[in-house]
C-alpha positions as CSV (number, residue, x, y, z in Angstrom):
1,X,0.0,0.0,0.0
2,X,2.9,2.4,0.9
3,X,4.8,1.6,-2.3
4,X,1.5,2.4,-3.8
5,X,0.9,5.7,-2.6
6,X,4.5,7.1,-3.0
7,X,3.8,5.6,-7.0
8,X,0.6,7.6,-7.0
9,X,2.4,10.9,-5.7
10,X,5.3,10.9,-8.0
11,X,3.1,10.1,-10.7
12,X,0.4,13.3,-9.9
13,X,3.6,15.2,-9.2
14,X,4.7,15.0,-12.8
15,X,1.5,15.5,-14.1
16,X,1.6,18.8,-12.5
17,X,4.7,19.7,-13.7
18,X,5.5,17.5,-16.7
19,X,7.4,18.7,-18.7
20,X,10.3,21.6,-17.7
21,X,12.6,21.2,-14.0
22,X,14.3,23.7,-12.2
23,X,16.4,22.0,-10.6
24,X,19.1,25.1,-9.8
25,X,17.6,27.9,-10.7
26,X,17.6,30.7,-8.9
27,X,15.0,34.0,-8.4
28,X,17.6,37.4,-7.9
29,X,16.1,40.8,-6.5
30,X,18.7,43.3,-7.5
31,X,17.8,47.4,-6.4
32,X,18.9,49.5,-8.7
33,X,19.9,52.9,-7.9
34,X,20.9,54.6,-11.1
35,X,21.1,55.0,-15.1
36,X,24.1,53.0,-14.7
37,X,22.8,50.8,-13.0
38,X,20.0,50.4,-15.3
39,X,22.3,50.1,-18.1
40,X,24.6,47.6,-16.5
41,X,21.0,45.2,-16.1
42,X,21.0,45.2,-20.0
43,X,24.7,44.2,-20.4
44,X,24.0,41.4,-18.3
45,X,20.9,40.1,-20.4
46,X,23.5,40.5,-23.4
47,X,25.2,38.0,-22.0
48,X,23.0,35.3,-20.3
49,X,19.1,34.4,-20.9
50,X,16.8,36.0,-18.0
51,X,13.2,35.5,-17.1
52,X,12.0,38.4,-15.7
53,X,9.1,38.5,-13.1
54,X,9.1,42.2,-11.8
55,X,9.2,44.5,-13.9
56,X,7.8,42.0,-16.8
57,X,11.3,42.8,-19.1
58,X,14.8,44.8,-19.0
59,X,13.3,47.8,-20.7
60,X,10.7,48.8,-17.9
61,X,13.3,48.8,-14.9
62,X,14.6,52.3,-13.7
63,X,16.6,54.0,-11.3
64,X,15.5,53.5,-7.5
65,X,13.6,50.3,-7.9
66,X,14.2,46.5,-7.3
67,X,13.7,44.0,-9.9
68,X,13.1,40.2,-9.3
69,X,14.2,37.6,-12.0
70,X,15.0,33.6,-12.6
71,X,18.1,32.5,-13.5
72,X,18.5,28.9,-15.4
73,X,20.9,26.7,-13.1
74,X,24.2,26.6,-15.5
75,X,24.0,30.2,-15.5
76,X,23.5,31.1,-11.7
77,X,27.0,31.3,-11.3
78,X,28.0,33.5,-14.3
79,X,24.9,36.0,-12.5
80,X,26.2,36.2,-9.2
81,X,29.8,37.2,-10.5
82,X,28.2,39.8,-12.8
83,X,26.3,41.0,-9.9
84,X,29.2,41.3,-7.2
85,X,31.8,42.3,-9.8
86,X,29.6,45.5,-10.4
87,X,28.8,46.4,-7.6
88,X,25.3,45.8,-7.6
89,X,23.2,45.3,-4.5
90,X,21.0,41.7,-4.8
91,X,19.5,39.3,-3.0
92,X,18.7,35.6,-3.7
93,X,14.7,36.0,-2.9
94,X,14.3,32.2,-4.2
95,X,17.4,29.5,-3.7
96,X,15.8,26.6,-4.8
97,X,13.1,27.1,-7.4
98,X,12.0,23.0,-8.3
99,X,11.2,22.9,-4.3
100,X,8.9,25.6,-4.6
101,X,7.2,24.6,-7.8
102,X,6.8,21.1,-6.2
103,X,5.6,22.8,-3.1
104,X,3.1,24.8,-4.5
105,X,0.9,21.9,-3.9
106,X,0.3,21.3,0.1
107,X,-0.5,17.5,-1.3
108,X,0.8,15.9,-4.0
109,X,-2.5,13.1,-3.1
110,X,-5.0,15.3,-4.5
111,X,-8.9,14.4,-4.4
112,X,-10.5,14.2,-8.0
113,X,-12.9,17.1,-7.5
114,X,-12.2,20.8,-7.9
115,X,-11.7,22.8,-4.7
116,X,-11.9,26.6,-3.8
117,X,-8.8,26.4,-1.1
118,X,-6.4,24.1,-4.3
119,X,-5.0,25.2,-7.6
120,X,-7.2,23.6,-10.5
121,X,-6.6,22.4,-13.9
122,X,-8.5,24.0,-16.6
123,X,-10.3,20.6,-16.8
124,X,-11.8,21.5,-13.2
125,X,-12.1,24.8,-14.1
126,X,-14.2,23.8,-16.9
127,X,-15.8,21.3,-15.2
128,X,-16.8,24.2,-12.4
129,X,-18.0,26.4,-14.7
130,X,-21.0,24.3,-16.2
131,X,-21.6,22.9,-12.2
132,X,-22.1,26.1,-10.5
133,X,-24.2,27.7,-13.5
134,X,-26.8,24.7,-12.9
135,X,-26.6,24.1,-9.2
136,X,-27.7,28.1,-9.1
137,X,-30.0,28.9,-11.7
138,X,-31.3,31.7,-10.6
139,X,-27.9,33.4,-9.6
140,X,-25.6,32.1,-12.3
141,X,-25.6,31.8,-15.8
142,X,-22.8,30.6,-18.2
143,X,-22.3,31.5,-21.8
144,X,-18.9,31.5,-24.0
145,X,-18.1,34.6,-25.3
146,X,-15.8,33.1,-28.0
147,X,-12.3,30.5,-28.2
148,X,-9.2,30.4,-28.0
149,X,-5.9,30.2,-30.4
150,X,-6.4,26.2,-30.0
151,X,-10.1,25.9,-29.9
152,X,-11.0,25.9,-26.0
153,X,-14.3,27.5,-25.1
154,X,-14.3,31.0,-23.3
155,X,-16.8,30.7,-20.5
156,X,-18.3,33.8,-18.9
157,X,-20.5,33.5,-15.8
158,X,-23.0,36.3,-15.0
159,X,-23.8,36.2,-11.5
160,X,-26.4,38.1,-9.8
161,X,-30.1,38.0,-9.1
162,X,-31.9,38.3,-12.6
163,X,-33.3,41.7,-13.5
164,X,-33.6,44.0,-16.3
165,X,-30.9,46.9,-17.0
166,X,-28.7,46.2,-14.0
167,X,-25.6,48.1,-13.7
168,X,-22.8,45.2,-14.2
169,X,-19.0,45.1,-12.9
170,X,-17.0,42.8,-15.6
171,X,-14.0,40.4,-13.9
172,X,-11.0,38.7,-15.4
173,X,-8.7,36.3,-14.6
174,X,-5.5,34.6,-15.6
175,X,-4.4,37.0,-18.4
176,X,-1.1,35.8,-17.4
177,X,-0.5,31.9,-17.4
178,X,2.0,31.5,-14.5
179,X,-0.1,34.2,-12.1
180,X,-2.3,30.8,-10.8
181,X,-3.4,32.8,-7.4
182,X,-5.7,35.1,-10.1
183,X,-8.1,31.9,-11.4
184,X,-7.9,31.1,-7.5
185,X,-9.6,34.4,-7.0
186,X,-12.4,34.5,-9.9
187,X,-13.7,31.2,-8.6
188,X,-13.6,31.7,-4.9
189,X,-15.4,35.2,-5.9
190,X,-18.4,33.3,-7.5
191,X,-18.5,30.5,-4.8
192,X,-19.0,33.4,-1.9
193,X,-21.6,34.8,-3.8
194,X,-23.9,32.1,-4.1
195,X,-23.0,31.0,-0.9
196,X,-23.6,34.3,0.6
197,X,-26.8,35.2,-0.7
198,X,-30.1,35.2,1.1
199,X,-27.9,34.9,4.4
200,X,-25.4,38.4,3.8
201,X,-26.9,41.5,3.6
202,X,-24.0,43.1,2.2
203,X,-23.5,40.8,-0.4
204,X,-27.5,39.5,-1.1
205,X,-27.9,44.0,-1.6
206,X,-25.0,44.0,-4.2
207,X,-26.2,41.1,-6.1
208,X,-29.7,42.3,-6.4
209,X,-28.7,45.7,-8.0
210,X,-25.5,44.9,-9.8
211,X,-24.9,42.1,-11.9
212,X,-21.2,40.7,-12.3
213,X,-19.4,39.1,-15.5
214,X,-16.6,36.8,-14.5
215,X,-14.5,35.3,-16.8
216,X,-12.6,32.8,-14.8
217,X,-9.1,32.2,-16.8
218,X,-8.5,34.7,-20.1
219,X,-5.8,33.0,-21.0
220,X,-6.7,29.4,-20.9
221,X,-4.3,28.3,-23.8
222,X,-1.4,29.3,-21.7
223,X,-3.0,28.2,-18.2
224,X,-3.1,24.8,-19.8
225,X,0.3,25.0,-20.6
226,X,2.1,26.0,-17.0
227,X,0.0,22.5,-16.0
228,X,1.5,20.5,-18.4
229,X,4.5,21.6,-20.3
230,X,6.5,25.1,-18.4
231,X,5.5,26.0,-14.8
232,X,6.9,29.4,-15.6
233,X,5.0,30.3,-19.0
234,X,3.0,33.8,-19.4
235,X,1.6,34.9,-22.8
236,X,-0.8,33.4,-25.2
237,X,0.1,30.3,-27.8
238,X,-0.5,31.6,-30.6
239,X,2.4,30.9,-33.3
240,X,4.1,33.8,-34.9
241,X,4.9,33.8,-38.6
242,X,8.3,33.7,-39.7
243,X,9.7,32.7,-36.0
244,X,9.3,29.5,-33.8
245,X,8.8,31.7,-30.4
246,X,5.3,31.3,-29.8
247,X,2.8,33.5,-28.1
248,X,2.0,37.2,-27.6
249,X,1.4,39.2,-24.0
250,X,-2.1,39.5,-23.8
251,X,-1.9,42.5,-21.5
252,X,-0.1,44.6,-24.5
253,X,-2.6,43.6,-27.5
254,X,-5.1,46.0,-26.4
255,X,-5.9,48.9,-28.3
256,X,-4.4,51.8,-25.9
257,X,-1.5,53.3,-27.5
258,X,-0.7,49.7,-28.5
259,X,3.0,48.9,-28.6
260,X,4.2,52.4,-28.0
261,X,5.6,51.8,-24.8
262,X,6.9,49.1,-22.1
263,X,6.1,45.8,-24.9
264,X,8.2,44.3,-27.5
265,X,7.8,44.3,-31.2
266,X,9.9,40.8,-30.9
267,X,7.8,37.6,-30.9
268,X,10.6,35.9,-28.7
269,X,10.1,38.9,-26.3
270,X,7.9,38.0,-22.6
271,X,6.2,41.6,-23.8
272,X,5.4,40.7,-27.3
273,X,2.6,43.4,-28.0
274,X,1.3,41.1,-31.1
275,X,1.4,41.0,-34.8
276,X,-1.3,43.8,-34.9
277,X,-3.3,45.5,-32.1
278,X,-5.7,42.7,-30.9
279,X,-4.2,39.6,-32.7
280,X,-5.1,37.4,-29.9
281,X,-8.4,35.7,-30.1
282,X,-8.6,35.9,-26.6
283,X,-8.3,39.4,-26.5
284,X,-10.7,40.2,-29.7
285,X,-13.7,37.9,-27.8
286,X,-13.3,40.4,-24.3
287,X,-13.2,43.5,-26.6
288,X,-16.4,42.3,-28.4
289,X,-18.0,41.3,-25.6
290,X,-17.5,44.5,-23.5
291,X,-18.0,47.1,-26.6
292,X,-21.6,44.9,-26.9
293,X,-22.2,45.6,-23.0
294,X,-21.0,49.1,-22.4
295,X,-24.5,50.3,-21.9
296,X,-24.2,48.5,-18.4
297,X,-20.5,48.2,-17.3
298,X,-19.7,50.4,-14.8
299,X,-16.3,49.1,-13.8
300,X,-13.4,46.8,-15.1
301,X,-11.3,44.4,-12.7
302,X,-8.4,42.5,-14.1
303,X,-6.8,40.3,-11.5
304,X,-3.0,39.9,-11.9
305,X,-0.1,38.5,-9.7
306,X,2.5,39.4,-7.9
307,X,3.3,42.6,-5.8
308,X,0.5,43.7,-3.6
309,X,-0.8,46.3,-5.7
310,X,-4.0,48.1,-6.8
311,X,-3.6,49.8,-9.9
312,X,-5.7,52.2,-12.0
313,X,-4.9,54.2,-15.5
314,X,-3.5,55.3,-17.1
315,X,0.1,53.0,-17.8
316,X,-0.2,54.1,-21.1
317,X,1.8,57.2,-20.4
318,X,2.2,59.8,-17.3
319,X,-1.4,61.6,-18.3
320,X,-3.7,61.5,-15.2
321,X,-7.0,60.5,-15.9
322,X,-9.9,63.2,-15.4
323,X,-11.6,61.3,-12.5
324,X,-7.9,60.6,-11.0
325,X,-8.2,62.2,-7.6
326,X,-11.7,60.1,-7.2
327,X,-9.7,56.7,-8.4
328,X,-6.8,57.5,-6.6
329,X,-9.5,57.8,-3.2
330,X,-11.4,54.7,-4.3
331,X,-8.2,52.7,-4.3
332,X,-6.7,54.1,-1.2
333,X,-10.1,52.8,0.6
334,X,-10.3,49.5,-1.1
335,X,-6.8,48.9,-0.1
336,X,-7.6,50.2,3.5
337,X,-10.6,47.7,3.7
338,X,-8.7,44.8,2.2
339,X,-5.6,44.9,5.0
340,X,-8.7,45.3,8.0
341,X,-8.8,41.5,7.1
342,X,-5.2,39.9,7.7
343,X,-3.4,43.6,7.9
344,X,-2.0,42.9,4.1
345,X,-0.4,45.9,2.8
346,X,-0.7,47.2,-0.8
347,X,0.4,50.2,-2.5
348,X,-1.7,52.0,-5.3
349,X,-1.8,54.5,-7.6
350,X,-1.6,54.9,-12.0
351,X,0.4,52.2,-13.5
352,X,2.9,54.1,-14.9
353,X,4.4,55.6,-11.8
354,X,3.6,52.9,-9.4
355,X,5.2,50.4,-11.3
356,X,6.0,50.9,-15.2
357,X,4.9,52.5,-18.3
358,X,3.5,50.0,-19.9
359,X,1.3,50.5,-23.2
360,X,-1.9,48.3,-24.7
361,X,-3.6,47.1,-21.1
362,X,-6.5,46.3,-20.7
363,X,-7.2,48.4,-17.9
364,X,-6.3,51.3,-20.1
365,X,-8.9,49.9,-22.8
366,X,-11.5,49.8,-20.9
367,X,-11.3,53.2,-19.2
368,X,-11.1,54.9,-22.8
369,X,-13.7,52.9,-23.4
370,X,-15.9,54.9,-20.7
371,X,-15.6,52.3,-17.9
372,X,-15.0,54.8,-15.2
373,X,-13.8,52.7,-13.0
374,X,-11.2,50.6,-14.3
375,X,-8.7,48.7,-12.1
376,X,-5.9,46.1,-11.7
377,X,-5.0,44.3,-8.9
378,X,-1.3,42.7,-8.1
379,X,-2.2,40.5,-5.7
380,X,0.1,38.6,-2.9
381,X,2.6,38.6,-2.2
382,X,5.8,40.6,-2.6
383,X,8.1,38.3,-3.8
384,X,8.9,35.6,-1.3
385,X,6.6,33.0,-3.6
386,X,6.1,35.2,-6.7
387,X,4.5,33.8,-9.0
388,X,4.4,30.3,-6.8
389,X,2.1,31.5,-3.9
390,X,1.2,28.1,-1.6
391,X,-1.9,26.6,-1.8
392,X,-2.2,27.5,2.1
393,X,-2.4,31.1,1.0
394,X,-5.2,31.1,-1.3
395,X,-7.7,31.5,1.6
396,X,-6.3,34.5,2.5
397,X,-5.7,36.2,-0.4
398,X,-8.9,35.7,-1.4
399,X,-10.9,36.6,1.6
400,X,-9.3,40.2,1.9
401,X,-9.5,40.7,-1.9
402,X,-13.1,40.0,-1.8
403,X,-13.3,42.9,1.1
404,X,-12.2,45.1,-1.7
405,X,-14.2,43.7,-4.6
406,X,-17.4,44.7,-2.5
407,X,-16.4,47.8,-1.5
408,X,-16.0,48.8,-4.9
409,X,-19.3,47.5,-5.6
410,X,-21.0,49.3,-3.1
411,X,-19.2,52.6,-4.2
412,X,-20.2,51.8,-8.2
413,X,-23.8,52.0,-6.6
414,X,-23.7,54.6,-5.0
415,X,-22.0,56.3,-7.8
416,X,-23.8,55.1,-11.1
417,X,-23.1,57.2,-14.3
């Protein structure tokens, strides 16, 4: 039976991660303090191949910031001599990057059924979608709002109580594949709503007057991929002619001053803005989608990972928005109400000064599109996990982001336009 058991979790632990090891490798923080600095951080990705997590690439660090990035194992050594030889200060915020991708998962045992407190497969996911939609009729509906690059349905939920021209609040998740903690989020958000209603006040009032879309993973092409080929994957799969790198960044296709800033025109590039401003399928069904519901969407969410931030436009550019002292209050409360929970600190502010310029987000989109109030959360943490946040965090992280979620709902009401 034990030999049985200890078969079972080696063979669930490589179909978790079949595929790519990292045995070795290594996640650097370096802070930068000046242009030199800066400068020196390109030299170095000259000379060896970096994956970077914060900022997304080379091009969006600056003076008087930190920036974390993984290092392949036969090239660890080469970084740290670079590093010291220059003077630069660094840290080694992860030393052993396979334990952590193994120990994402509290279990390697894992039951068969999806689960709000584990990370699921996009078969679960799936699965999930079309359960909750007919275990609560009359709160949830599903619909798919179009595919994929390889053909996988894009499910949308609407959840609320059914009524004519409700005001609506549209949710994404998982525009980047590796940031699992942002699925975790879309589908905790929907259980606590039906679960909540008829027994909350605060939550049965927002679902009567607001209805919410929730698209649970964007990116479901890509999510599929960190299960079963590259833990560490981010953009789409779509192929690119004339080049075997694959994929584009769906957070740069968008049609906001679309590949002027902070994205690559190089297909090989982690920023790849695309072939043409909305390329992606993905990213064409959301635009069509919202465009068809703008009438009622009063507010955008995109859930992203990692820094413990709450971010509004513009990161297009420096330009303040015109509502940007009311934004700005909204997100300093929304982050004030989220730490009352587990006293989780977040910064806030535009994109572009609190954490890059950064052109073609979806965030951006939507606000030009008249979404007033458009937003993107970082969520946890700061960099200990990174992208690999522990199953015994989910929980958390969810339960103080949903503090925020309905606060914002409650100020959308308040304040329909």
């Amino acid at each position: 039976m034990l030999a049985f058991l200890v078969l079972l979790s080696v063979a669930l632990a490589s179909a978790h991660h079949s595929g790519e090891h990292f045995e070795g490798e290594k996640v650097f923080r370096v802070s930068i303090q000046d242009e030199k600095q800066v400068h020196l951080m390109h030299v170095l990705t000259d000379k060896v191949e970096v994956d970077f997590w914060k900022p997304d690439s080379v091009s969006q660090i600056r003076p008087e910031s930190k920036t974390d990035f993984r290092v392949k194992a036969d090239q660890v050594a080469e970084v740290e001599h670079f590093l010291e030889e220059n003077g630069l200060t660094h840290e080694v915020l992860i030393s052993d990057l396979n334990k952590l991708v193994t120990g994402q998962f509290d279990s390697l045992v894992r039951a068969s059924g999806h689960s709000y407190e584990k990370y699921n497969s996009w078969e679960k996911i799936e699965a999930w979608t079309e359960q909750i939609a007919a275990e609560n009729p009359n709160l949830v509906s599903r619909s798919v709002i179009g595919t994929t690059f390889e053909g996988r349905s894009m499910y949308l939920l609407k959840v609320g109580k059914a009524g004519s021209n409700k005001p609506a609040i549209f949710m994404d998740c998982g525009f980047h594949a590796r940031e699992w903690i942002s699925p975790a989020f879309c589908q905790w958000f929907v259980r606590e709503a039906v679960r909540t209603y008829g027994t909350e006040t605060k939550m049965t009032n927002i679902l009567d007057k607001l209805d919410f879309y929730i698209l649970p993973v964007f990116n479901i092409d890509g999510y599929v991929y960190t299960w079963t080929k590259s833990r560490m994957w981010r953009k789409t799969r779509s192929t690119n002619s004339g080049t075997s790198c694959v994929g584009t960044d769906p957070n740069r296709n968008f049609d906001a001053a679309w590949c002027e800033t902070g994205a690559s025109t190089s297909p090989c590039s982690e920023t790849y803005c695309g072939s043409t401003v909305e390329s992606e399928k993905e990213t064409k069904a959301l635009v069509k989608f919202i465009r068809q519901n703008l009438g009622s969407i009063k507010a955008y969410v995109t859930i992203h990972s990692y820094s413990q931030m709450l971010l509004f436009p513009y990161s297009k550019s420096y330009s303040l928005t015109k509502n940007h002292v009311e934004l700005n209050t909204l997100a300093k409360a929304m982050v004030k109400e989220l730490a009352t929970l587990h006293k989780t600190q977040y910064t806030y502010g535009p994109g572009a000064t609190t954490i890059y310029l950064a052109a073609g987000g979806s965030d951006d989109w939507a606000y030009d599109q008249g979404i007033k109030y458009s937003f993107t959360f970082e969520l946890r943490d700061t960099g200990r996990y990174g992208f690999l946040l522990p199953e015994s965090q989910i929980k958390a992280t969810c339960e103080e982001t949903l503090l925020a979620i309905k606060y914002l709902s409650n100020y959308v009401l308040e304040h329909l336009y």
